[in-house]
N, C-alpha and C positions, 0 to 999 in steps of 0.2 A: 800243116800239110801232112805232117805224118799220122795223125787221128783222120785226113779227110781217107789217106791209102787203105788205111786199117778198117775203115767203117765200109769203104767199097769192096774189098778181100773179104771182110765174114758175110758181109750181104751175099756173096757170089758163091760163098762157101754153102750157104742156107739154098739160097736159090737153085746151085746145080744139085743138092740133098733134096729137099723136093722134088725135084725131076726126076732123078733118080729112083728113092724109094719113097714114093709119097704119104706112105700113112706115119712114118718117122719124122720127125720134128726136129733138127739140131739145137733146142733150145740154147746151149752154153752159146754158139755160135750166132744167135741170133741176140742172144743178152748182151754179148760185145759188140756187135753189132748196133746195138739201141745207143750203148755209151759210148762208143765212139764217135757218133753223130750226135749226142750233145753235147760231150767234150769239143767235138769241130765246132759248132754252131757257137759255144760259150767261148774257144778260144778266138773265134774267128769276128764276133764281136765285143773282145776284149773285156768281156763280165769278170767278174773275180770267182763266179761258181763255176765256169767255163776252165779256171786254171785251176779252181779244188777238184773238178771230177776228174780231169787229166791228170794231178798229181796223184789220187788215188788209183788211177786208173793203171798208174805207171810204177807204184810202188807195190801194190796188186802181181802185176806181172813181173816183178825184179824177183819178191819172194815166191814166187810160182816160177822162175828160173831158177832159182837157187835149189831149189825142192827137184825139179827137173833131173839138175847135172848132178844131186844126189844120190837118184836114183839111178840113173844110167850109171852112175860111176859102179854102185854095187852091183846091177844088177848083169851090166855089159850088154844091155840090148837098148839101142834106139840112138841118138845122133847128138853127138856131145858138140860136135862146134856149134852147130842149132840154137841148143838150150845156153852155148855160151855168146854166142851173137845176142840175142832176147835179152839174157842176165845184161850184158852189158850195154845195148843201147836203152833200156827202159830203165838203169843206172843213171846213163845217161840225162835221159828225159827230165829224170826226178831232179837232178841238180840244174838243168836250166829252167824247169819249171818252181825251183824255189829262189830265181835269182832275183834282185831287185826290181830288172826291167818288165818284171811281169805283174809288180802289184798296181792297181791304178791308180791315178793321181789323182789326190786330193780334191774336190769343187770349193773352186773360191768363192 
């Protein structure tokens, strides 16, 4: 569910940048964009590449949190709760996407 919110947020991030200045391209936003929608589509029919792209996808952005509240911290501009919400649910993410109930089961 939270790959399907994330993949409809950068689509709409891309889409209102388009509109806005069209010869610019948000590509980063568009790239998260791509993987979050086969992270959904792999989680959402329980593939095992569906929970590796989401697990990188989520460890990805924990160290890109981490790096975040680094830099806010030095540098004092930009929004520390933010980058601390992000670090911690994509923390998150990482430890139930490495939990047991996520590997699939065996074919008998």
């Amino acid at each position: 569910m939270l790959y399907a919110l994330l993949t409809v947020y950068f689509a709409v991030v891309v889409a209102r940048a388009l509109a806005d200045h069209p010869p610019e391209l948000r590509g980063a936003n568009l790239g998260f964009a791509m993987f979050t929608a086969a992270a959904t589509c792999g989680l959402w029919i329980c593939a095992e590449w569906g929970r590796l792209l989401g697990l990188i996808m989520a460890l990805g952005t924990s160290s890109l949190g981490v790096l975040a509240i680094i830099s806010v911290a030095v540098s004092h501009h930009g929004s520390m709760p933010g980058w601390i919400f992000v670090f911690v649910v994509s923390t998150a993410l990482t430890y139930v996407l490495t939990r047991r109930i996520f590997n699939p089961l065996p074919d008998d």
